[in-house]
GUFI-208705 format. One line per 3 residues: number of its first residue (from 1); their letters; for each residue z, y, x of C-alpha. Coordinates in steps of 0.05 Angstrom, whole numbers, padded with zeros to 5 digits. Layout:
REM GUFI-208705
NUM> A> Z,Y,X; ...
END
This chain:
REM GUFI-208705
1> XXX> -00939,00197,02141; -00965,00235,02076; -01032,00196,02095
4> XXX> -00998,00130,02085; -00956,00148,02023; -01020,00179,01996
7> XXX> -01059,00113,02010; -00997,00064,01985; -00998,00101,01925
10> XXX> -01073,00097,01914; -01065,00018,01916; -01004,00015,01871
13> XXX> -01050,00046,01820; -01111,00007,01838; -01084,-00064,01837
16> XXX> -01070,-00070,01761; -01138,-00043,01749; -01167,-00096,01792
19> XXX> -01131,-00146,01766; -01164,-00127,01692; -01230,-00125,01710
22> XXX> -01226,-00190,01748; -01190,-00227,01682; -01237,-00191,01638
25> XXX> -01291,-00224,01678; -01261,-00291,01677; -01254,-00291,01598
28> XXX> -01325,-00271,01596; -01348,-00326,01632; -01308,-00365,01598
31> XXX> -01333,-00351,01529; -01411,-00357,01554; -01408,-00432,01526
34> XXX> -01378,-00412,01457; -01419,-00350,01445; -01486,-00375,01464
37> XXX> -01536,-00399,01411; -01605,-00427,01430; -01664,-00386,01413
40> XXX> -01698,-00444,01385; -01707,-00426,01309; -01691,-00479,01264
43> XXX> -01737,-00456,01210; -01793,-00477,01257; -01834,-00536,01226
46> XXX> -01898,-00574,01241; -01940,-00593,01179; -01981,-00642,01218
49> XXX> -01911,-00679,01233; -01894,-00683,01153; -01932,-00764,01148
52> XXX> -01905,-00832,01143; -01877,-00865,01207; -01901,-00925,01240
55> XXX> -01847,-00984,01240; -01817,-00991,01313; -01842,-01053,01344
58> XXX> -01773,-01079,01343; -01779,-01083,01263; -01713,-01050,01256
61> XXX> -01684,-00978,01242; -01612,-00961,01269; -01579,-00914,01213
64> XXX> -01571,-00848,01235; -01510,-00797,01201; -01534,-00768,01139
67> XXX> -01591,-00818,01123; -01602,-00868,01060; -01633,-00916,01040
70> XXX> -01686,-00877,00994; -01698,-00829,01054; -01710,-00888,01101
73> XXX> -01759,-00924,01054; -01789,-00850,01048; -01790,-00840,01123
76> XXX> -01831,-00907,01137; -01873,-00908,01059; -01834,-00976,01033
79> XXX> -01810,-00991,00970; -01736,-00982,00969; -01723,-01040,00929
82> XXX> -01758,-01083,00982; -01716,-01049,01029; -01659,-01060,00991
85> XXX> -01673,-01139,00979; -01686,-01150,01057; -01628,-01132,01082
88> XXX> -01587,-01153,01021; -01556,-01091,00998; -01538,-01081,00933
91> XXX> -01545,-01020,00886; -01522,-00966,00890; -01556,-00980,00963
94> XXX> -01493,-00955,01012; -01510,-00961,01087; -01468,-00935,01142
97> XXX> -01482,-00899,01204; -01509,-00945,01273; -01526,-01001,01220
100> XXX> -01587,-01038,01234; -01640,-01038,01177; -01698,-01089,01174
103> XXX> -01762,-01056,01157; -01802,-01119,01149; -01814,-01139,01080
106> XXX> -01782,-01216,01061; -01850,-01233,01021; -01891,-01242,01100
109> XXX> -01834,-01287,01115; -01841,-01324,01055; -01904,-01335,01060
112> XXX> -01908,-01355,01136; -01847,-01402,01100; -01898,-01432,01059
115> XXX> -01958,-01445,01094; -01909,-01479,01150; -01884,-01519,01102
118> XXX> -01953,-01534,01073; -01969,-01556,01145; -01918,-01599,01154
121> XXX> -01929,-01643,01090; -02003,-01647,01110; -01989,-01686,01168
124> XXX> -02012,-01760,01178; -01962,-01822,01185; -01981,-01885,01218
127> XXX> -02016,-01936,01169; -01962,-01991,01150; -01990,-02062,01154
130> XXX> -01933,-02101,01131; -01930,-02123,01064; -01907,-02067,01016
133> XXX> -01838,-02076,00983; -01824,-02058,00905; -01767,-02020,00925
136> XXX> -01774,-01949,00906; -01743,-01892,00946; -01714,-01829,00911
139> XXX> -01775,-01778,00893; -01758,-01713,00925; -01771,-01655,00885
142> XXX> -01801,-01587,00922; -01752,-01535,00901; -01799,-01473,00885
145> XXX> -01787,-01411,00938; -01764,-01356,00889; -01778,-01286,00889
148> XXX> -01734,-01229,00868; -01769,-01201,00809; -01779,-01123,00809
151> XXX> -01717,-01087,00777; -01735,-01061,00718; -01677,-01032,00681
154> XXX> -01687,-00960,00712; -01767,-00970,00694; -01778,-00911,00647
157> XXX> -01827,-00871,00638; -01826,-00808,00678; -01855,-00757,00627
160> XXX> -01883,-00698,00635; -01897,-00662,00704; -01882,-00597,00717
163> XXX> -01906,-00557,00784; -01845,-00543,00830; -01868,-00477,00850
166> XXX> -01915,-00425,00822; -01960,-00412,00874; -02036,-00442,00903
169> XXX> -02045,-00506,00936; -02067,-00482,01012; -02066,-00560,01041
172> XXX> -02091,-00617,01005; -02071,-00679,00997; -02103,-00742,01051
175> XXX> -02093,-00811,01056; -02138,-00820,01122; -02096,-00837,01195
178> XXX> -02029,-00782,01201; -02053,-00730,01154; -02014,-00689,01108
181> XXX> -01979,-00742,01053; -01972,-00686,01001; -01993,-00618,00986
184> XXX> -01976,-00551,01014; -01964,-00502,00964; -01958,-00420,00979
187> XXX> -01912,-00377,00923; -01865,-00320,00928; -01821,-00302,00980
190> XXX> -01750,-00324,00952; -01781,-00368,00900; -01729,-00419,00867
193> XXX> -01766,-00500,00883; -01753,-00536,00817; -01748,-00612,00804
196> XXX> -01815,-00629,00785; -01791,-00685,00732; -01719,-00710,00705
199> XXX> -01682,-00749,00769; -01627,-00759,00812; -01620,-00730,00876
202> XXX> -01630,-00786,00926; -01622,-00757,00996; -01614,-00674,01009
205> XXX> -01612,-00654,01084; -01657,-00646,01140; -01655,-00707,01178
208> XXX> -01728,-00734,01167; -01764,-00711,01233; -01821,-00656,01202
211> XXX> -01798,-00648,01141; -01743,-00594,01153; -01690,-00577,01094
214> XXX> -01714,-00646,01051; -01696,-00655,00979; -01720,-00729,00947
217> XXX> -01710,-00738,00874; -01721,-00812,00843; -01749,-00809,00777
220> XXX> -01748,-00883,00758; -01752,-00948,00796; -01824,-00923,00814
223> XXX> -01841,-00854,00826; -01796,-00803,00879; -01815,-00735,00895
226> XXX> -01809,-00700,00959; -01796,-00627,00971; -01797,-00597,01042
229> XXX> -01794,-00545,01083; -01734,-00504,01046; -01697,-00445,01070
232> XXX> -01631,-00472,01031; -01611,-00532,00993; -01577,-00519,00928
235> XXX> -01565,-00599,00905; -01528,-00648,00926; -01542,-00724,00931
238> XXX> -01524,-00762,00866; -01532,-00702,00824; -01569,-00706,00759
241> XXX> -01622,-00660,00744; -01680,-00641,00697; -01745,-00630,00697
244> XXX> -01743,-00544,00716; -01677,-00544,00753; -01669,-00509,00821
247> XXX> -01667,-00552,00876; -01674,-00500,00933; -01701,-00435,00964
250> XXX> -01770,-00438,00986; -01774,-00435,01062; -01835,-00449,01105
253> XXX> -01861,-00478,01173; -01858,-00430,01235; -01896,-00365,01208
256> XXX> -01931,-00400,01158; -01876,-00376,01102; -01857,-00379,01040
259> XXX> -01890,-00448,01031; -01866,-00519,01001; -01887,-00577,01018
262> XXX> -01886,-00625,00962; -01905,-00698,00960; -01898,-00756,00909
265> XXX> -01880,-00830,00926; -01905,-00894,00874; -01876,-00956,00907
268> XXX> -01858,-00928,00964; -01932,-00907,00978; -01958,-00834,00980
271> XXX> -02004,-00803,00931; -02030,-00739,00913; -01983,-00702,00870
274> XXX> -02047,-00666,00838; -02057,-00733,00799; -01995,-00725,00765
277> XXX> -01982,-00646,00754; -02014,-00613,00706; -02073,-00584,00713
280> X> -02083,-00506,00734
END
């Protein structure tokens, strides 16, 4: 008898405890999903990755969250305007998410246009034998194919360049196959990247496959500049700044840190940004 009370009594006292442990066990399985975080780095770039993307083969580019205009002309080297008169969108150049963006320029297809219709007219009729009549048909006039002219009211001058960092060019800039766009620069750790020339804040995110934390600042209807790589993002799109004003915190590409990679669009085409900073 005192063996059974002694044993009943044992799992009285047992039973909550289990009954803990297994709920505690539960909620930690449970809470796996929430408390997990990959131990992929995000600050983890590839420099050789930071170039101008070919155009799919379909010709088109399905707008993902976050992306412009300026950043999708940036992404593929076109001229945003062109991009802009393609597809028919209007400044200040809004595009929504899962819309379908034509990267092919409208001057091909005007041309193809023209030489098709230059075909046409070139072909022979059937010699008429009968006697000609003096009746005179209606001249048709050739209505001239016209071409959006360049937009020109946002056309002035840049100014002076100033370096975005203070640091040493460790990566120049190359225009051969899917080399570097721009130039990679090395400076302090916790330096402050500074808008190289007066602008507006175009795109500011990290969207663009390679190019990390991106800020792109449009000078004028010409000239944007890139800068990439950032630890943090201190602008915001549509935001004014000047020449000297901090855009974000220098970051870097895997262990290859602090760096900035900086590059400078005219026309939508790449050149190198040590052609318009000042010299060192």
């Amino acid at each position: 008898m005192y063996r059974f009370f002694k044993y009943h009594d044992l799992t009285r006292l047992t039973w909550p405890i289990s009954r803990f442990v297994f709920l505690c066990f539960l909620l930690t399985g449970c809470s796996y999903d929430v408390l997990h975080y990959s131990t992929k780095s995000n600050r983890t770039y590839d420099s050789s990755s930071a170039k101008v993307s070919s155009v799919p083969a379909s010709g088109y580019h399905r707008v993902q969250s976050g992306e412009t205009l300026f950043s999708i002309a940036f992404r593929y080297g076109l001229d945003y305007r062109e991009l802009a008169q393609s597809n028919r969108i209007p400044a200040p150049y809004v595009i929504y998410p899962k819309q379908k963006i034509r990267l092919l320029g409208t001057k091909k297809s005007i041309s193809n246009a023209s030489n098709n219709s230059t075909k046409t007219t070139r072909s022979t009729s059937p010699v008429v034998t009968s006697t000609p009549t003096t009746t005179k048909l209606p001249s048709r006039t050739k209505q001239p194919i016209k071409v959006a002219e360049k937009d020109t009211k946002d056309d002035k001058p840049v100014g002076n360049w100033s370096w975005p960092v203070d640091g040493g060019v460790t990566r120049g800039f190359s225009n051969a196959g899917v080399s570097s766009k721009g130039i990679d620069i090395r400076a302090a750790e916790g330096a402050l990247v500074k808008a190289a020339a007066d602008g507006t804040v175009v795109y500011a995110g990290n969207g663009l496959i390679g190019y990390g934390n991106l800020v792109i600042v449009k000078h004028n209807d010409v000239y944007l500049s890139a800068y990439a790589y950032n630890e943090r993002i201190l602008v915001k799109e549509k935001q004014n700044v000047k020449a000297g004003d901090s855009l974000a915190v220098i970051g870097g590409k895997g262990e290859d840190r602090p760096l900035l990679h900086f590059e400078v669009r005219r026309d939508g085409q790449p050149i190198d940004p040590l052609n318009v900073l000042p010299k060192k």
